[in-house]
C-alpha positions in Angstrom: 0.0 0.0 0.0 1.4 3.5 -0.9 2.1 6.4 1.9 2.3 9.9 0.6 3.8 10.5 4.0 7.0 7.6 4.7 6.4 6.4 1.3 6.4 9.8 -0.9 10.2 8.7 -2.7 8.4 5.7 -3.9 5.3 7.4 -5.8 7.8 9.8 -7.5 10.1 7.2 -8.5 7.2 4.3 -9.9 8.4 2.8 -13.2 7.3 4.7 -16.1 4.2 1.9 -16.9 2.8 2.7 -14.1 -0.7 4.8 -14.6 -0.1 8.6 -15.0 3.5 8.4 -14.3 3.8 9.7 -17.8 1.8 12.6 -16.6 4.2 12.9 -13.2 7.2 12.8 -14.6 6.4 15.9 -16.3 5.2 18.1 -13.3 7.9 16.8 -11.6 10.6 18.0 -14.5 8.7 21.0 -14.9 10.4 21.9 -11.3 13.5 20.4 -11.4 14.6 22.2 -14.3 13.4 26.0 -13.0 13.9 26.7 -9.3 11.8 29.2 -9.3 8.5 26.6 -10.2 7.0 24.7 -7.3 4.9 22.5 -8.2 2.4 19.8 -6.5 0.5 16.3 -7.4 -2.8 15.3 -6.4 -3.4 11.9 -6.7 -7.3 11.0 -5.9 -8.8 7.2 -6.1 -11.9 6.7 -7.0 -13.7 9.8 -7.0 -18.2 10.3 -6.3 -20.7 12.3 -5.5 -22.0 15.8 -6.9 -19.9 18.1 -8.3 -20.1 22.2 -7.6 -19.4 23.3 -10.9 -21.4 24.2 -13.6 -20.1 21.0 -16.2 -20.3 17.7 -15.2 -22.0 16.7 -12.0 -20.5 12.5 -12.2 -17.4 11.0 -12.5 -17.0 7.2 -13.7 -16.3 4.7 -12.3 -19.3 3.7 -10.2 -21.2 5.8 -12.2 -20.7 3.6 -15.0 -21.3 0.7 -13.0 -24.5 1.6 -12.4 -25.3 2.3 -16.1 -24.0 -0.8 -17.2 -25.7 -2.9 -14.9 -29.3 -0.8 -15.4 -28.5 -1.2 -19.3 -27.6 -5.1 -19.1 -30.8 -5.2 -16.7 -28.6 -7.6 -14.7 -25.9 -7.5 -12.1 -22.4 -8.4 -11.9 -18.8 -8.0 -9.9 -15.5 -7.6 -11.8 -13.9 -11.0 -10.5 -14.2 -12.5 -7.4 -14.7 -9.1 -6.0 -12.4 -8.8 -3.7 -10.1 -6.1 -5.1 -9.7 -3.0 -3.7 -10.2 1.0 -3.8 -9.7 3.6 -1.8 -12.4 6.6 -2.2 -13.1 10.6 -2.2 -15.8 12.6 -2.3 -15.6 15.0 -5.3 -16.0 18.1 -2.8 -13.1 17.1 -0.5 -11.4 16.5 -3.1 -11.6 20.1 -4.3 -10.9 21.4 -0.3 -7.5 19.6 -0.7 -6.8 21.6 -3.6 -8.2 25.1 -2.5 -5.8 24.4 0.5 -2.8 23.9 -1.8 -3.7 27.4 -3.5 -4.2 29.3 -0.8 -0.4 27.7 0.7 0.6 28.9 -2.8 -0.4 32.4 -2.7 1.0 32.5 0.7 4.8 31.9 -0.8 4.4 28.0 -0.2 3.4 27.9 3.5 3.1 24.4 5.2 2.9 22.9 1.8 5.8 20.5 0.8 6.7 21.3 -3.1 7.7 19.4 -6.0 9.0 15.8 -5.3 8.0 16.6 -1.1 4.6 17.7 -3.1 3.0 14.3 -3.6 -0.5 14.2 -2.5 -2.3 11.2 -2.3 -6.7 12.1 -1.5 -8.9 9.5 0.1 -11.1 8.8 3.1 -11.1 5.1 3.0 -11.1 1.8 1.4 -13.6 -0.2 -0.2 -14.0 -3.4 -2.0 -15.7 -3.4 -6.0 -17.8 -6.2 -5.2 -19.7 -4.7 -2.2 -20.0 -1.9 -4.5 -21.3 -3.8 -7.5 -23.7 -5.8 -5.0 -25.5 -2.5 -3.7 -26.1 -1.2 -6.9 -27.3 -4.6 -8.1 -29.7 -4.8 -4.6 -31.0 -1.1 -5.0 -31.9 -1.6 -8.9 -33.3 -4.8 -7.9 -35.7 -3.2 -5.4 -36.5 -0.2 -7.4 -37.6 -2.5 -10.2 -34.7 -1.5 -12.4 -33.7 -4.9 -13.1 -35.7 -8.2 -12.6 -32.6 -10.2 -9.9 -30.4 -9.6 -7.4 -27.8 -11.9 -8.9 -24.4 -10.6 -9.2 -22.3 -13.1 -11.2 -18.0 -12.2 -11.4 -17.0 -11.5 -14.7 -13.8 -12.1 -15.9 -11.1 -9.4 -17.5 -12.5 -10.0 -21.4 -16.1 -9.2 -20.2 -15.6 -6.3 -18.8 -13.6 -4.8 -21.3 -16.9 -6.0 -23.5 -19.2 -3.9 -21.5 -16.7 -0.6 -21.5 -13.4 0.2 -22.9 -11.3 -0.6 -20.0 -13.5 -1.7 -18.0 -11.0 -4.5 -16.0 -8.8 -1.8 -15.5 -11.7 0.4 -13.9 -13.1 -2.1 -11.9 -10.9 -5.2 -11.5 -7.5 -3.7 -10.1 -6.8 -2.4 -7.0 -6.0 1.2 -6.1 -4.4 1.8 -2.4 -2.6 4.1 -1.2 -3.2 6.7 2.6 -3.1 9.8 2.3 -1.4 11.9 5.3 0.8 14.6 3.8 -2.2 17.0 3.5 -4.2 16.2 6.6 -0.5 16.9 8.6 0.9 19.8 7.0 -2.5 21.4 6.1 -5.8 20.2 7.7 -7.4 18.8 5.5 -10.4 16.8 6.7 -12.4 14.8 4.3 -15.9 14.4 6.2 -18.5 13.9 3.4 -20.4 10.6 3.3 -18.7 7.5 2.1 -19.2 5.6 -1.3 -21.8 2.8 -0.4 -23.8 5.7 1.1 -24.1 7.7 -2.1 -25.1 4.9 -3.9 -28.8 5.2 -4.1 -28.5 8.8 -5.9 -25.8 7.4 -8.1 -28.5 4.5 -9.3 -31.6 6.9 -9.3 -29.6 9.5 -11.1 -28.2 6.7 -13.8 -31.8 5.6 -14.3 -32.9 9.1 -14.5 -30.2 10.0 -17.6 -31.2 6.7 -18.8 -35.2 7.6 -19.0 -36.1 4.7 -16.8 -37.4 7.4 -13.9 -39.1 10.5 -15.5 -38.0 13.6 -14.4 -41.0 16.5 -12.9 -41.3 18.3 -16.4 -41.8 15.2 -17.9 -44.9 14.2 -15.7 -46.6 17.3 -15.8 -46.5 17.3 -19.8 -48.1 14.1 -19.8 
C-alpha cells in the first residue's frame, strides 16, 4: 500500500508503466529544471458524489457501473470481488486543492513542493464487489432490473461492456493519504461511497429515461 507520508520517494520514482506516471514525470521536471517553479501532485482514487461546478455533476467509475448494470438489466462483480479502492468525495477532493492554492499564494506555506509535493486524497477503502452488490440490490428493489444476482465477470467481459473496464473495476487502487491532513488540515468528512449509492443509481436511471423527471410528468 502507498504512503504519501514515509512512502512519498516511492510514488515519485514508480516505473514509467505505471498509470499517470507519464503525466508525473512531467510536473515533476517541470520543477527540477526551474527553481523558481513549485509545483504539487494530487493523486485521488476513485472519485463520487455531486460536483459544484457548472459542467459535469459525475465522475466514472461507479457511475458507469450503475449504467451498465441498469443497461444489461442484470448485475455483476469484476472477478471475485475482492479487489480493492480507496475513495473521495468529489467536494473534499476540491478542499485539498483550495488548500494547496491558498499555501501557494502565501509563498508555499506548510505545503511541501515538487517531489515533497505528492498528494495522495482519500477517506477510506472499499471493495468493487460490495460496490457492484448494492447497486445490483438497489436496482433490484426499485424494479430496475428483474434479480439480485451478481455473477463475477472475468477481465475480457468487462472490457466488453466498456473500454477498459478491467482496469476500472478489476484492479486495485491503495494508497493513505497523510501529507495533507498533517501539513495542512485537510479533513475529508463527506459521506462514504456505499452511502451515495442510491442517488448514483436513481440519477443513472434518471439519464437513462427509466425514472421520469418533474417536467416530464406534468407534460403528460
Amino acid at each position: 500500500m502507498y504512503n504519501d507520508w514515509d512512502g512519498v520517494g516511492e510514488l515519485v520514482t514508480l516505473p514509467d508503466q505505471a498509470a499517470h506516471r507519464v503525466v508525473d514525470k512531467i510536473v515533476l521536471a517541470t520543477s527540477a529544471n526551474n527553481s523558481h517553479i513549485k509545483t504539487a501532485i494530487v493523486c485521488p482514487p476513485t472519485i463520487y458524489g455531486p460536483g459544484r461546478g457548472p459542467d459535469n455533476q459525475r465522475s466514472a467509475q461507479a457511475y458507469k457501473g450503475a449504467n451498465c448494470i441498469l443497461q444489461r438489466k442484470k448485475g455483476f462483480v469484476p472477478g471475485k470481488g475482492k479487489n480493492i479502492w480507496h475513495e473521495v468525495h468529489v467536494q473534499d477532493l476540491s478542499e485539498l486543492y483550495l488548500l494547496l492554492g491558498e499555501a501557494a499564494v502565501s509563498g508555499g506555506g506548510k505545503a511541501t513542493w515538487n517531489e515533497q509535493g505528492y498528494y495522495l486524497a482519500e477517506n477510506g477503502s472499499f471493495a468493487w464487489g460490495d460496490i457492484f452488490k448494492q447497486i445490483t440490490k438497489i436496482a433490484h428493489k426499485k424494479g430496475f432490473i428483474p434479480s439480485d444476482e451478481s455473477p463475477g465477470l472475468e477481465a475480457s467481459e468487462l472490457n466488453s461492456i466498456i473500454p477498459h473496464g478491467a482496469a476500472a473495476w478489476g484492479t486495485n487502487s491503495r494508497g493513505v493519504s497523510q501529507r495533507g491532513k498533517i501539513l495542512l488540515g485537510w479533513n475529508p468528512v463527506r459521506r462514504g461511497l456505499m452511502e451515495e449509492l442510491p442517488d448514483i443509481v436513481e440519477g443513472e436511471a434518471k439519464a437513462l429515461g427509466l425514472i421520469q423527471g418533474h417536467a416530464a410528468k406534468v407534460t403528460q
